[in-house]
VEXRO-368487 format. One record per residue: x, y negated, z negated of N, C-alpha, C, O in turn. Coordinates in steps of 0.05 Angstrom, whole numbers, padded with zeros to 5 digits, always signed. Layout:
BEGIN
XYZXYZXYZXYZ
...
***
This chain:
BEGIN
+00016+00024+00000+00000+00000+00000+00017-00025+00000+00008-00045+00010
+00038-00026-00009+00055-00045-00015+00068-00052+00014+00073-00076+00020
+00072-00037+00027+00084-00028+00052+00074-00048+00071+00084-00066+00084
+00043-00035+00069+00021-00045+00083+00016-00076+00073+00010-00091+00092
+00017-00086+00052+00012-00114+00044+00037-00127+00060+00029-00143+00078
+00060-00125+00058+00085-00134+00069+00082-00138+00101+00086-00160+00112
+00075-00118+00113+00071-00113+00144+00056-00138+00150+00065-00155+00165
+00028-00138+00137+00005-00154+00143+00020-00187+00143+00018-00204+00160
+00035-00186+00115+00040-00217+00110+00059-00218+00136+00053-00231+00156
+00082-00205+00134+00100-00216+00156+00083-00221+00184+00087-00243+00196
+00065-00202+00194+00055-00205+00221+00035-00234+00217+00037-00250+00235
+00019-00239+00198+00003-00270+00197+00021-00292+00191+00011-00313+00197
+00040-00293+00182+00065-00308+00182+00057-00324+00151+00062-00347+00147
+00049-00313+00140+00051-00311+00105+00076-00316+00099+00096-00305+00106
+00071-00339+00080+00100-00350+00067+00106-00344+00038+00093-00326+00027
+00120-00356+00027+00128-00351-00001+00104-00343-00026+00109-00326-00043
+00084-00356-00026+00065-00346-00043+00052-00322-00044+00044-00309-00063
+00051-00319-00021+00040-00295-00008+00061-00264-00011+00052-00244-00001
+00081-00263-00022+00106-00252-00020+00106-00249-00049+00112-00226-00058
+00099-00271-00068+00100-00272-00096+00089-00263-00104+00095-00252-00125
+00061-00262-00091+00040-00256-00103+00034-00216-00094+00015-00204-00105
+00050-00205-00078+00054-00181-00075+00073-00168-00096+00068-00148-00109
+00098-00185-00098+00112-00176-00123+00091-00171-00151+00088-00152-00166
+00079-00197-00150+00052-00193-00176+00039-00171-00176+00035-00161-00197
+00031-00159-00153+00018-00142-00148+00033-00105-00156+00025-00084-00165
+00052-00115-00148+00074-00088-00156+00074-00080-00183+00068-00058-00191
+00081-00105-00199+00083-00108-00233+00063-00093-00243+00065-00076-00260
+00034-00105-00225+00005-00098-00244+00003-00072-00226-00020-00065-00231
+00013-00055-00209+00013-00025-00201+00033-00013-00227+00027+00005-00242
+00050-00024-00227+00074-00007-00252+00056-00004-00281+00053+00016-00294
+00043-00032-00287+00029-00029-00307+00005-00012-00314-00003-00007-00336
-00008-00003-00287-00032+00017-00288-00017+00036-00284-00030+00056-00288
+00003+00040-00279+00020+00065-00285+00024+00075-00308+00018+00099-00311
+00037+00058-00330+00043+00068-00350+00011+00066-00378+00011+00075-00401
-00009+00052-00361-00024+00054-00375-00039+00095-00373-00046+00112-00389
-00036+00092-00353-00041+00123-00346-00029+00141-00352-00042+00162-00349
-00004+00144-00363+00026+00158-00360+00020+00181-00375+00031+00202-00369
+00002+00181-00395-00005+00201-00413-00023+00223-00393-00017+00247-00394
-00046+00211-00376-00067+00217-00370-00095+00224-00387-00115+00237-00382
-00086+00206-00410-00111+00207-00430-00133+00194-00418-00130+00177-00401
-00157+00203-00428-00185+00184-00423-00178+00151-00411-00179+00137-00390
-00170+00150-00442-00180+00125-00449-00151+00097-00436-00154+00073-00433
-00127+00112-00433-00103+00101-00412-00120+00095-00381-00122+00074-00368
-00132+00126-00374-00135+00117-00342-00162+00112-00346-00173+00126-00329
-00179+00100-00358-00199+00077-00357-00193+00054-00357-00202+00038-00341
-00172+00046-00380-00173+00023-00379-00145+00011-00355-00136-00012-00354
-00138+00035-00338-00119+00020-00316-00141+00013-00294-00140-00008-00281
-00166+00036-00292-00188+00035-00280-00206+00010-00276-00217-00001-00256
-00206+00003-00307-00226-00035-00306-00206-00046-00305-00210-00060-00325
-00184-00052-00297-00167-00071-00293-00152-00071-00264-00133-00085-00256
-00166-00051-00252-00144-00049-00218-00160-00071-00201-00152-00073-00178
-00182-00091-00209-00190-00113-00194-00165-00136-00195-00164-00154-00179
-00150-00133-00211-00126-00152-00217-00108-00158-00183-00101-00179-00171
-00106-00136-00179-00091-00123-00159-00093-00141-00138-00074-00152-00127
-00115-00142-00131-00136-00151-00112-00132-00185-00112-00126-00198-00092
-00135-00194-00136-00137-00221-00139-00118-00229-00144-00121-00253-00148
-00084-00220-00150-00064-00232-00143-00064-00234-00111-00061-00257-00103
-00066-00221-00099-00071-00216-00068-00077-00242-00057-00061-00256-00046
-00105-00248-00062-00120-00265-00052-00109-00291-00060-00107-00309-00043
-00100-00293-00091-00096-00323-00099-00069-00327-00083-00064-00349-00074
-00054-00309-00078-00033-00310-00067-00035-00320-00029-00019-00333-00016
-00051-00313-00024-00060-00325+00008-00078-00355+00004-00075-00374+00018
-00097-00353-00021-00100-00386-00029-00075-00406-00027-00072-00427-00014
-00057-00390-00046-00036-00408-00047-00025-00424-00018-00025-00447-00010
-00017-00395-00007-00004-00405+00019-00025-00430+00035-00019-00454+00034
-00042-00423+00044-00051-00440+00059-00065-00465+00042-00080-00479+00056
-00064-00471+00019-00063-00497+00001-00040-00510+00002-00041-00535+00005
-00018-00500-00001+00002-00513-00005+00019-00510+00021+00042-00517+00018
+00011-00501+00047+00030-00495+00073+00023-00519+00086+00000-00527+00090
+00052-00537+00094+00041-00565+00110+00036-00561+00141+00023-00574+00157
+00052-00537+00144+00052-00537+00172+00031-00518+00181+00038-00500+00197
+00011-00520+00175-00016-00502+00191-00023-00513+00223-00026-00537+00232
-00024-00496+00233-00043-00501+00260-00068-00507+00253-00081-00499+00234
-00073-00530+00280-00103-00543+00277-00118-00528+00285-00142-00534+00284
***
């Protein structure tokens, strides 16, 4: 997936936020990792209500870019 996020950004020509905000994204994968690591219940639920995170570093991270990118096409 990470692979696939990287591909996408480089081919739309995604800049720095967008790149950051994938690294973010990595962190909060490691973190539902180790929330799971056991495979108890109550580990992979709560990596479960929390994998929307994932998602919305993503997004804020393409907000970013095109808020703060001067050079957009009209």
């Amino acid at each position: 997936m990470l692979f696939a996020l990287l591909l996408v950004g480089y081919r739309s020509g995604l800049g720095f936020w967008y790149y950051l905000s994938v690294v973010v994204a990595a962190l909060l994968m490691a973190w539902h990792q180790w929330l799971a690591r056991d495979r108890q219940p109550a580990g992979c639920f709560a990596a479960f209500l929390n994998n929307h995170l994932i998602g919305l570093a993503v997004f804020i991270g393409i907000v970013l870019h095109y808020t703060f990118n001067p050079a957009l096409p009209a």
